[in-house]
Each structure stands twice: as C-alpha cells, then as structure tokens.
N, C-alpha and C positions, 0 to 999 in steps of 0.2 A: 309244845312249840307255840309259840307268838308271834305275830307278826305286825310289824308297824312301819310306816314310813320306808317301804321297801323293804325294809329289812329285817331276819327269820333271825329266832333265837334257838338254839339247839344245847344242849345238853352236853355236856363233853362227855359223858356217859354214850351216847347216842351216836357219836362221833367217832368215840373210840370203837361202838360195836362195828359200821359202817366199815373204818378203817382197816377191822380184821376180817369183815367177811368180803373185803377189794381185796386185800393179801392173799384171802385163800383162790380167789378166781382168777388171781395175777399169777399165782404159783399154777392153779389149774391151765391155765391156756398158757404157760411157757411152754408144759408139758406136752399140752397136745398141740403147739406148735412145731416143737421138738421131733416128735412122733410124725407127721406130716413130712416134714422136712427128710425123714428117715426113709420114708414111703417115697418121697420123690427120688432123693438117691438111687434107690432100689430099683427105680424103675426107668431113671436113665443109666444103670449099668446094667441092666437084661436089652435094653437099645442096645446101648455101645457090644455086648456079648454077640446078640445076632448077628449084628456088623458086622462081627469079628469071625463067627463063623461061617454066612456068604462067600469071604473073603479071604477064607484062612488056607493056608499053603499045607506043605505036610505035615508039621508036626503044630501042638497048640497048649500052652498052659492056659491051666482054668484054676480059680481060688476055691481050694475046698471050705472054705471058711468066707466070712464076713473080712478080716483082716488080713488075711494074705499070707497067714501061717502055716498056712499047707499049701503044695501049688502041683494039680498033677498034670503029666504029661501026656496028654492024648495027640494020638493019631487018627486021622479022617473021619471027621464026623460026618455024620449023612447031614446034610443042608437042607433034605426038601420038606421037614417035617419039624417043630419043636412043639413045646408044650406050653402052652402059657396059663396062667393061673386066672381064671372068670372072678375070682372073688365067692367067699363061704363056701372055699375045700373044692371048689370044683374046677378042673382043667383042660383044656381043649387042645388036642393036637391039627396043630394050623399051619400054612405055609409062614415061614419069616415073614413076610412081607404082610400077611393079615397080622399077626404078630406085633409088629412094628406100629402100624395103626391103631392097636387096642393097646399099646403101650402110649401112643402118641395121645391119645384119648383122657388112659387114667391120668396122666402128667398135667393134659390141662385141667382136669378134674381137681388136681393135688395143688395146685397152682395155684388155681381161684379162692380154695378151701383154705390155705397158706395165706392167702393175701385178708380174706375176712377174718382169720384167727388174726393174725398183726395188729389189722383196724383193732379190734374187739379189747384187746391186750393193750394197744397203746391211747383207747378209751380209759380203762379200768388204771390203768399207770398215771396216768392226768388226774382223774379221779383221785388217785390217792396220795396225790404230791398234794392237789390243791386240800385237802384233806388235812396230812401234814403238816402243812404250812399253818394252817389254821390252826392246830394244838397249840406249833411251836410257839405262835405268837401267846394264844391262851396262857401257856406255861409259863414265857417271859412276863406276862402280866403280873400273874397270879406272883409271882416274885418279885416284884417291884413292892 
C-alpha cells in the first residue's frame, strides 16, 4: 500500500480478500442475530405461558412443539411452583412470579445483545457496500 496526497492505494487483490472475509462476518452475525432473536421469542412465550397459567380456568392447551403441531389438553395445573431454566442445563423450581423476573432479566439481556449484534452487522454491511462500490467502479475502469 502507498499513500499520498490523502490518498491509499490498495490492491484489488486485497480488496477482494477484505470483501470475503466482511461476507463471511456478515453471514456470521445474521446468524447469531437470528439465534438471539430466537432466544428472545422463547423467552417471551414461557412469560406469556406463566401468565397463562396464574390465570388459567379449568381446562388449558399447551404446544407440544415449537409450532403448534401438537396441542395437549391439560387440566389444573398447580400454579404455585414452575421450573425455569438458570442457563448450562440447570433448573430451579420457583414461584411464577421469581420466574417472571429472571425471565424479565434474560429479555433484557437478549435485547441489549440483539441491539449490539445489529450495530456490529450494519457496521460490517457499510463496510462492504463501500467496499463494493469500490470494485464496481475499479471494474468499470479497468473497461473503459
């Protein structure tokens, strides 16, 4: 690289590595955007669940699944006790309402985490438009 007059001379070689290892970190944090996003879901529907169980009259469908492909029909569950998941396999049986706060907890956990993967991803996206743009024009040249 050289540099004069302000201005860096780079290698289109150099450019294009740049360009591929912004892609693969771009493809990286959509995923563990993705992922995050997933955990947040998850964890405002074991809220809305509790909710539901505080509150729940005689009878109660519950999703045996992620999708809603199975749905079973329970009757009176005990309210004064659930399980909630501590994070690395381990689980505590809490009242709802401790429950609800360590659900309230991870959410903003997952929240904040979600919001610095976005930044970090729509760094890495700028990065490789202005990137981009820089070939495209290179390439229009180099055709001229």
């Amino acid at each position: 690289m050289a540099e004069s007059n302000n201005r860096m001379v780079v290698s289109l070689e150099d450019l294009l590595a740049q360009a591929d290892a912004l892609r693969k970190e771009i493809d990286a944090l959509q995923k563990l955007r993705d992922e995050i996003a997933e955990s947040l879901n998850a964890a405002r529907s074991a809220k809305e669940a509790i909710n539901l169980i505080k509150g729940q009259g005689k009878d109660l469908l519950l999703s045996a699944d992620r999708r809603g492909f199975v749905l079973l029909k329970v009757t009176e569950i005990p309210s004064s006790k659930v399980l909630v998941n501590l994070g690395l396999g381990y689980y505590a049986e809490i009242e709802p309402d401790q429950a609800s706060k360590i659900l309230d907890e991870r959410e903003e956990q997952l929240n904040k985490s979600l919001q610095d993967i976005t930044a970090r991803l729509n760094n890495a996206v700028n990065a490789y438009t202005q990137i981009a743009e820089i070939l495209n024009r290179a390439q229009q040249q180099q055709g001229e």
